[in-house]
C-alpha positions as CSV (number, residue, x, y, z in Angstrom):
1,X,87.2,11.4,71.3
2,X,84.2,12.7,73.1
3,X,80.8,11.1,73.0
4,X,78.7,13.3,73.0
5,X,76.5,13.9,69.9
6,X,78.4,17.2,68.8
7,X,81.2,15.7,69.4
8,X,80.8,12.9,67.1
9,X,79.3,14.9,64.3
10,X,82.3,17.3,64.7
11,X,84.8,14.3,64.4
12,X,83.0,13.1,61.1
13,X,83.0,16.6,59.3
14,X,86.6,17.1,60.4
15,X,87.3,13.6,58.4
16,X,84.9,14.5,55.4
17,X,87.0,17.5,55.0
18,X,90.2,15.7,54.8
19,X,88.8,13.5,52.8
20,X,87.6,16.1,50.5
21,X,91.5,17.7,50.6
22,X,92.5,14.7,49.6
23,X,90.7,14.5,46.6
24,X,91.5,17.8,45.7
25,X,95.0,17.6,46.3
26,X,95.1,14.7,44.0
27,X,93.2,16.2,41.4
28,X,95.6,19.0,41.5
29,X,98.6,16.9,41.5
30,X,97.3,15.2,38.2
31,X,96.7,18.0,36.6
32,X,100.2,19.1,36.9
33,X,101.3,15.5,35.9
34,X,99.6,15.7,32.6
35,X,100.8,18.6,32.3
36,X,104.2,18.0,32.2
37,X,104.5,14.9,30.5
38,X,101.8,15.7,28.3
39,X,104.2,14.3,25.1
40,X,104.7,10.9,26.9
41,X,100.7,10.5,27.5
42,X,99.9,11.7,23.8
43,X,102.5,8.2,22.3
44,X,100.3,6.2,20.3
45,X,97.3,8.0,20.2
46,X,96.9,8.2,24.0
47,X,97.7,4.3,24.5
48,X,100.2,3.8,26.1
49,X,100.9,2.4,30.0
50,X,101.1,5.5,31.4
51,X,98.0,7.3,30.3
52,X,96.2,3.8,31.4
53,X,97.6,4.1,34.5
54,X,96.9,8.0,35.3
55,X,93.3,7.3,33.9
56,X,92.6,4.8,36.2
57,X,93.6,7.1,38.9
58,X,90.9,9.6,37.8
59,X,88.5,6.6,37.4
60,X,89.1,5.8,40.8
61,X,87.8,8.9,42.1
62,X,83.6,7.8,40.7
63,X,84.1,4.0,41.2
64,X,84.8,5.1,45.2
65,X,82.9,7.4,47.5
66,X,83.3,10.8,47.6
67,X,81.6,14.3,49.0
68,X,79.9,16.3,46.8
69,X,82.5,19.2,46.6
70,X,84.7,16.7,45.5
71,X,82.8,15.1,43.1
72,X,82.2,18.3,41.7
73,X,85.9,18.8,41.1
74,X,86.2,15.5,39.6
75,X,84.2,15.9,36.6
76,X,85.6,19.7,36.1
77,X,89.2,17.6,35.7
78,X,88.0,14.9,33.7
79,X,86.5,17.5,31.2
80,X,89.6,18.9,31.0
81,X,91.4,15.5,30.4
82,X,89.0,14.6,27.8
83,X,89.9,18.2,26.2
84,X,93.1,17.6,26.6
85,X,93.6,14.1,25.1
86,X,91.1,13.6,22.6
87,X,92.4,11.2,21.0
88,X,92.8,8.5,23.6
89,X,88.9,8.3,23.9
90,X,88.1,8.3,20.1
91,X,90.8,6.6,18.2
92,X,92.3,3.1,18.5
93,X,90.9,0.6,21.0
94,X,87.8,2.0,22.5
95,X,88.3,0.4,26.5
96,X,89.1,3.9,28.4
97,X,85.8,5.5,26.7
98,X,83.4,2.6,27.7
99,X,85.0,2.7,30.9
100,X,84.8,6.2,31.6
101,X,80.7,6.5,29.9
102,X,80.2,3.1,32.8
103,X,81.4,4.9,35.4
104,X,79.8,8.6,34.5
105,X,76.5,6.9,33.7
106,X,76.1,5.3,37.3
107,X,76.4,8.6,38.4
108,X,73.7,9.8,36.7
109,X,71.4,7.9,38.8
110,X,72.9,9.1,41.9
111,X,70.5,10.5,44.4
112,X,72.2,14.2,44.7
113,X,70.7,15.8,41.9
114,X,73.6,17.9,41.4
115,X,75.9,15.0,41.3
116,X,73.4,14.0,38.1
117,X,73.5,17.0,37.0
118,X,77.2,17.2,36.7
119,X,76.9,13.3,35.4
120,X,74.8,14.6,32.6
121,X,76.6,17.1,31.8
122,X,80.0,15.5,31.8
123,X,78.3,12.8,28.9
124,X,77.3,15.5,26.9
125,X,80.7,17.3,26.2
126,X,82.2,13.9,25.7
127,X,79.4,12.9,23.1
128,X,80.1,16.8,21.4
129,X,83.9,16.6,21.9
130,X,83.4,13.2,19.6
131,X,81.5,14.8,17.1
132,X,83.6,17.5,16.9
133,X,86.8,15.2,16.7
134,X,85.1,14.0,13.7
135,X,84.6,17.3,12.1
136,X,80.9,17.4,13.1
137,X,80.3,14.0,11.1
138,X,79.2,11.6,13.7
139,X,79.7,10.6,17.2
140,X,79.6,6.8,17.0
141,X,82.1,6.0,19.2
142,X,80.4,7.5,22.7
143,X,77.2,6.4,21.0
144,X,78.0,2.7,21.2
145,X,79.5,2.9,24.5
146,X,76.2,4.4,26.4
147,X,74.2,2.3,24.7
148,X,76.7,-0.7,25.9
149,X,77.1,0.5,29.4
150,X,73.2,0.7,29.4
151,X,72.8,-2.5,29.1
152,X,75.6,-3.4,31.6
153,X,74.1,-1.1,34.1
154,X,70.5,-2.9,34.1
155,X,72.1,-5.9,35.6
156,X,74.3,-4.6,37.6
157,X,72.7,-1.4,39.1
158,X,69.2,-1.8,40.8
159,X,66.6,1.2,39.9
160,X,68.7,2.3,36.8
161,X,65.4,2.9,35.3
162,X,63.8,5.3,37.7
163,X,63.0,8.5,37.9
164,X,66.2,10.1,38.5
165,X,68.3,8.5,35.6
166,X,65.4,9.7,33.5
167,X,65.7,13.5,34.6
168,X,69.8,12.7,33.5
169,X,68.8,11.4,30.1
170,X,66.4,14.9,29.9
171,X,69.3,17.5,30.9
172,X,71.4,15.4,28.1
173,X,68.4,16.4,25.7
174,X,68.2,20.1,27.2
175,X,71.9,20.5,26.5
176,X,72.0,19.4,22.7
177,X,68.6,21.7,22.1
178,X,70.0,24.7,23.5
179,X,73.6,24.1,22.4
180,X,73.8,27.2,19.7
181,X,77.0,25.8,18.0
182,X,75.9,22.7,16.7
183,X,72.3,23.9,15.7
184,X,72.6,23.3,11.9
185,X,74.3,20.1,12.1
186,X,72.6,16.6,13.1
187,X,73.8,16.3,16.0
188,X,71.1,17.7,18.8
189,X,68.6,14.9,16.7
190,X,71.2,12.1,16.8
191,X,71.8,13.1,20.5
192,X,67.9,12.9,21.2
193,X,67.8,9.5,18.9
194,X,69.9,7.9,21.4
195,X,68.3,8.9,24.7
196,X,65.3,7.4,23.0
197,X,67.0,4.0,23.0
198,X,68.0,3.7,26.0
199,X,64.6,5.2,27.1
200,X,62.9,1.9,25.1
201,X,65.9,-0.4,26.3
202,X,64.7,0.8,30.3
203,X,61.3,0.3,29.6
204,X,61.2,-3.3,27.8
205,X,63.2,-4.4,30.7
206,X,61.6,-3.1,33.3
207,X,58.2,-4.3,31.1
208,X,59.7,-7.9,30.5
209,X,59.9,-8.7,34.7
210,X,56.1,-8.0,34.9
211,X,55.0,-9.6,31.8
212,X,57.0,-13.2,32.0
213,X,54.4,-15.3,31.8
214,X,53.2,-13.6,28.9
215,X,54.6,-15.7,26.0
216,X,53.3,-12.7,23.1
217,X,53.8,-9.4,25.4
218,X,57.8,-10.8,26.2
219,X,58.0,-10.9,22.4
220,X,57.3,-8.0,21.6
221,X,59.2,-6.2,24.0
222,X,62.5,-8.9,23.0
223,X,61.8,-7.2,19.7
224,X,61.4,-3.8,20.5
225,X,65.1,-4.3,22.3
226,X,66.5,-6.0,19.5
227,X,65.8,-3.0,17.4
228,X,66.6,-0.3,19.9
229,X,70.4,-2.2,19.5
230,X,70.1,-2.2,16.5
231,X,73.4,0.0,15.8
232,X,75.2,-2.4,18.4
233,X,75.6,-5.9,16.7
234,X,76.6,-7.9,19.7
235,X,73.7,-6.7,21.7
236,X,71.4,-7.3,19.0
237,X,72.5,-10.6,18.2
238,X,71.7,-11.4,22.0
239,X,68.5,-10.5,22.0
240,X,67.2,-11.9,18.8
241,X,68.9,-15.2,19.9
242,X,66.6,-14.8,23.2
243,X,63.6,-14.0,21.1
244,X,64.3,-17.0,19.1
245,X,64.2,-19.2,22.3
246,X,60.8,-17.9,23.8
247,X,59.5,-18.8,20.1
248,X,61.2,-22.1,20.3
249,X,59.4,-22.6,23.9
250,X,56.2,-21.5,22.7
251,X,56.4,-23.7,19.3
252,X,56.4,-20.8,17.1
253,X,59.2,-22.4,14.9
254,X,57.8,-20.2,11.8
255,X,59.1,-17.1,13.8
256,X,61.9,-18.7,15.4
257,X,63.4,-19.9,12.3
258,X,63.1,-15.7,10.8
259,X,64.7,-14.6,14.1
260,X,67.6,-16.4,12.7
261,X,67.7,-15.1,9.6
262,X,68.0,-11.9,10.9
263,X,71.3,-12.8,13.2
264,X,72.4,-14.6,10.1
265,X,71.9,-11.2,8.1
266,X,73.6,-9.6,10.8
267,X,76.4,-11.3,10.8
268,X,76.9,-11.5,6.9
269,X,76.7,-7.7,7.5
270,X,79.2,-7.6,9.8
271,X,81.8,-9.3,7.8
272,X,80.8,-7.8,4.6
273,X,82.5,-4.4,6.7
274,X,85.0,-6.2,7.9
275,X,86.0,-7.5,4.2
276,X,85.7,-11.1,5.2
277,X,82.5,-11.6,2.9
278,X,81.5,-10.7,-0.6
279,X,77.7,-10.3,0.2
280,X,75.8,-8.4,3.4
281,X,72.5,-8.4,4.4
282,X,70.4,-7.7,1.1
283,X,71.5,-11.0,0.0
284,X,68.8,-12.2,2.0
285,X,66.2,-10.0,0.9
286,X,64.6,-13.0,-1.0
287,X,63.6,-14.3,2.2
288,X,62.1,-11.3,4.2
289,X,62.2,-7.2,3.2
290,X,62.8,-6.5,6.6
291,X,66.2,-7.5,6.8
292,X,67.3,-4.3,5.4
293,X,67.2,-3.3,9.4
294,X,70.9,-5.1,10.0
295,X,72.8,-2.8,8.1
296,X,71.6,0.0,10.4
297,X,75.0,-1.5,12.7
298,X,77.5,1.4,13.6
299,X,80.8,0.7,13.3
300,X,83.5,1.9,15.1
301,X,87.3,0.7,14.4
302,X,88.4,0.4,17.8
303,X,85.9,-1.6,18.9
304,X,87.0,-5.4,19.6
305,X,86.5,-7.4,16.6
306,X,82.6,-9.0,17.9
307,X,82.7,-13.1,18.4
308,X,79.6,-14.4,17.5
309,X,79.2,-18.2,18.7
């Protein structure tokens, strides 16, 4: 190779071209691959060992670094495998959708804004594809992931907060409010609902760091957490257990001992749905009126039955 400066950046475009054709070539070889043995990836619902295997390949492509142009192309074909096999993302076990709103939610803080753009975009039609799957009931499934990848994201992802995953959760709103279809149904308010959670969920944690030595102000946003997961009962249990410590700490047993009541509520609701338990959460109703908040839980079926210690 030369060593000049043109040289170099001519070497480096040659390779991100390749790398690009790569991709593509890829992309298009999948395509082809679902197409022909589209029966064998649609056995048991979409669960089977070769779908997990092709949809790991298409993971792949957002968990590793790629141009733009091929990024692009990326989301185009995982719109088309989500419209293709529906039922591998909302029915049974629900591990390749959490996967997939993990991945596709990273990218929405990415710092091309058409990569977010794309992100966003991508989030939406899976959160509309699951509503209409349902026949424009509900959309709990990809509801329940975000919120759960959220919350996976703040500690793994630094700046998940900022600006730019903010302008993503603001195109998702844009799309439900101009999407014509689905204008007389609940969906563009449940859509908005749960960019609101994760809006509280960023701030309170981003809040929490600077106010640590606050015993009341760390309460309060513990709480505001807790209820902004309120429809996910692992992640509320979590962080009314955490509440329950700070009061603990700060020898607030009084409030400490009704945080408890609440994850005891919770988990009485819990296995009320599950059939496991004759009586849910009003049965403590004698003790505080607010526990009627626990059995605002989603559920979701292919979910993995919660452990709560």
């Amino acid at each position: 190779y030369g060593h000049s400066d043109a040289d170099v950046l001519h070497q480096s475009l040659l390779e991100a071209n390749i790398a690009t054709e790569v991709c593509l070539t890829a992309l298009d070889t999948l395509s082809l691959f679902t197409l022909a043995f589209k029966n064998q990836l649609l056995a048991d619902h979409g669960h089977n060992p070769l779908m997990k295997k092709v949809f790991d390949v298409y993971l792949c492509f957002l968990q590793k670094h790629q141009s733009e142009t091929a990024l692009k192309n990326v989301f185009t074909a995982l719109r088309s495998l989500i419209y293709k096999f529906p039922s591998t993302f909302y029915e049974r076990r629900a591990d390749m959708c959490a996967a997939l709103c993990y991945e596709v939610l990273k990218c929405c803080n990415s710092k091309l804004s058409s990569i977010r753009t794309e992100a966003s975009q991508l989030l939406y039609f899976l959160m509309r594809n699951n509503f209409d799957y349902t026949g424009k009931k509900s959309f709990v499934r990809t509801h329940l992931q975000v919120i759960i990848s959220v919350s996976q994201l703040i500690a793994d992802v630094v700046g998940i907060g900022g600006t730019r995953f903010q302008q993503s959760l603001s195109i998702i709103n844009n799309c439900a409010n101009s999407d014509r279809l689905i204008k007389h149904t609940t969906f563009s308010s449940d859509v908005k609902d749960l960019t609101k959670r994760i809006r509280t969920v960023l701030m309170a944690t981003a809040q929490m760091k600077e106010h640590e030595n606050d015993p009341e102000m760390l309460v309060d946003l513990q709480y505001s957490l807790a209820k902004s997961y309120a429809s996910t009962p692992e992640l509320r249990k979590t962080w009314l257990d955490s509440m329950a410590r700070i009061h603990v700490k700060n020898g607030d047993l009084s409030e400490a001992a009704m945080c408890y009541v609440h994850v005891t509520a919770l988990v009485a609701e819990y296995l009320t749905r599950k059939g496991m338990f004759r009586q849910g959460c009003t049965a403590f109703r004698v003790i505080t009126p607010n526990i009627d908040e626990e059995a605002s839980m989603m559920e979701d079926v292919g979910m993995q039955d919660v452990h709560f210690n």
